[in-house]
N, C-alpha and C positions, 0 to 999 in steps of 0.2 A: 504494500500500500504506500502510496506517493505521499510523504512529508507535505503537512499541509503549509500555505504559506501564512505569513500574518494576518493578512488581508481574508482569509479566506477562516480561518479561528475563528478572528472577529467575527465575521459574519454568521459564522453556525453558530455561536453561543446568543448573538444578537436573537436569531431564530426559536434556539431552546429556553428562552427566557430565563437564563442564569442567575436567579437570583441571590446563588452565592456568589457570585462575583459580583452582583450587582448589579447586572446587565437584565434591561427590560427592552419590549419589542423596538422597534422603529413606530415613532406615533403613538405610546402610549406612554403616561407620567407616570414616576413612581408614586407610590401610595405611604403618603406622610402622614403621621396619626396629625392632627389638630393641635396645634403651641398650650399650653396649660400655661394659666396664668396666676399670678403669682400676686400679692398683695403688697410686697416690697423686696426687691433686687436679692434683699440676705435670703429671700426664701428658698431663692434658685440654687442653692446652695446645699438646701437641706438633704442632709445625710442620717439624720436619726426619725426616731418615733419620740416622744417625749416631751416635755418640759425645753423651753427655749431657755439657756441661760444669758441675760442679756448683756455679759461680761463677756462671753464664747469668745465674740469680735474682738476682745482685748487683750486672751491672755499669750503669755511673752510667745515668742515666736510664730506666731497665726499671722499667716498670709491670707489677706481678703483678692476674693479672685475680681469682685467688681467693687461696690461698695456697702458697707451697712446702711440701710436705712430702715427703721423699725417703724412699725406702722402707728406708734405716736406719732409720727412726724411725717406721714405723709401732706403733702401740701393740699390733695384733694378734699380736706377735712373742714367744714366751713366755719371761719372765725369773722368774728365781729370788730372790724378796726377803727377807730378812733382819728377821721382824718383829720379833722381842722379841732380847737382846743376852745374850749367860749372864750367870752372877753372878759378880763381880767379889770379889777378896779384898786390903788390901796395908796397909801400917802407916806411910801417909803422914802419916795425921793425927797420930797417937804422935810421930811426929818433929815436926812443925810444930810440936804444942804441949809438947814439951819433954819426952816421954814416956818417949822413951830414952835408957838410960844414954849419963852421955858418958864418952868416950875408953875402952872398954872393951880389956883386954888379954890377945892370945890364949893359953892357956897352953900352957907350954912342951913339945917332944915330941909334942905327941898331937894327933888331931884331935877337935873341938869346935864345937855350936853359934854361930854368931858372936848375940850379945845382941841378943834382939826380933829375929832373923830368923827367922822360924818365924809358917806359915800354914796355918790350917785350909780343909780346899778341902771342898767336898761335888761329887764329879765326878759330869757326867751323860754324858760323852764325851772326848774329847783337852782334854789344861791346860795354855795355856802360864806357862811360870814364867818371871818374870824377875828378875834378884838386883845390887843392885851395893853396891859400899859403897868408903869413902874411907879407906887405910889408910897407915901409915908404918910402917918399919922404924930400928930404931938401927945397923944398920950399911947401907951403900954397897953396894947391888947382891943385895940379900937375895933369896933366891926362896921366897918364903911358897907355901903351898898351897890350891886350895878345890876347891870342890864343890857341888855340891846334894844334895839328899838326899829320899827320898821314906818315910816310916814305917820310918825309920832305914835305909835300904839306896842304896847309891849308886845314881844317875842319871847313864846315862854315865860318864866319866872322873875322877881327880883331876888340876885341872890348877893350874900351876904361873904364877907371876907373879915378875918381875923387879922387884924395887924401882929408883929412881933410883939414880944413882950421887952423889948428894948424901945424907947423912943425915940422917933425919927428912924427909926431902922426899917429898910426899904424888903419890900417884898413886890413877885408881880403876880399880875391878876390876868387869866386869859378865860375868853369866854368863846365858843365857837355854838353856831347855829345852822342847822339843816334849813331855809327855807324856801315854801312851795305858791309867790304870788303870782298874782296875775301878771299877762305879759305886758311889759312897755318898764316907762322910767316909774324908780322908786329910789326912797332916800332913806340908810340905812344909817344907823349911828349907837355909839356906845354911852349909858348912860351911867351916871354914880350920883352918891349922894353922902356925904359924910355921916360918921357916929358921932361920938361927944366928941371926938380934939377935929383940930384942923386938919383936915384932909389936901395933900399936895400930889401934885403929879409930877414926878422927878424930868428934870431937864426936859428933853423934848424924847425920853424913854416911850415911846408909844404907838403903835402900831395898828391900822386897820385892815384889811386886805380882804375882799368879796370877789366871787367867780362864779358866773354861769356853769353848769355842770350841762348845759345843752349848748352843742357847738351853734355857730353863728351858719 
């Protein structure tokens, strides 16, 4: 029998659909089972039955054939992002540059604006307000009063603060408020009222600062 030539192999096995060789007809594709898909890259990976240990990816000498990404972090996972920030209001800069008054004194019996604390808000939804300020009393154990206030009407409580039991000895007072007005301009402000001694507001120690919690 005549030594076949290359060309003519090829072709009988083309013929006998060699599938060990991996040869199929002329005109017909081989038969791929369908890609399995995989929830994240590390899966394709997977060599056990088990518990995933989510260190595997780390320990010493472990070569990653593509890359870890576990399916907390897929990016197809829908989050809630925070594009633009509301508008911000607070009379930091009055104080750095020497804007407000110093040492202002609360008057006596009644309650009162505390000096520069008062902010205009334009709300588009919830404000938080935050309020503090540096104060001293002339007697030992004074309990001054404050508050916030929202277009004059209380927010929440009046509450009450213990001075030091040293005189003139300074403590501060911070008060913050969750609140829920209508939308447009409102005017927000921190209120006090003195105990029995003089009640002072140290240097220009005092800060307001109010925020939209709904972007613009």
């Amino acid at each position: 029998m005549a030594k076949q030539t290359l060309a003519e192999r090829i072709n009988s096995a083309i013929q006998k659909n060699d599938v060990r060789g991996g040869l199929v007809p002329v005109g017909h594709g081989p038969q791929v089972p369908p890609a399995r898909t995989y929830l994240s890259p590390s899966d394709s990976y997977e060599d056990e039955i088990g518990y995933d240990s989510p260190v595997v990816g780390h320990a010493p000498g472990m070569k990653r054939g593509m890359w870890q990404v576990y399916e907390q972090q897929q990016a197809h996972v829908p989050v809630t992002n925070l594009t633009s920030s509301g508008n911000t209001n607070n009379n930091a800069v009055a104080a750095i540059q020497g804007g407000l008054t110093q040492n202002p004194v609360a008057p006596a019996a009644t309650w009162a604006v505390v000096p520069q604390m008062i902010l205009p808000v334009r709300a588009q939804g919830p404000v938080h307000i935050i309020a503090n300020v540096s104060v001293r009393s002339s007697i030992a154990n004074d309990i001054p009063g404050f508050a916030l206030y929202r277009d004059g009407n209380l927010l929440g409580n009046h509450l009450t603060h213990t001075t030091p039991a040293t005189v003139s000895a300074s403590s501060i007072v911070q008060l913050s408020v969750l609140d829920t007005p209508t939308t447009g301009q409102h005017i927000y402000a921190l209120y006090w009222s003195p105990g029995t001694g003089t009640l002072i507001a140290n240097s220009n120690q005092r800060n307001m600062y109010a925020i939209n919690l709904t972007p613009q």
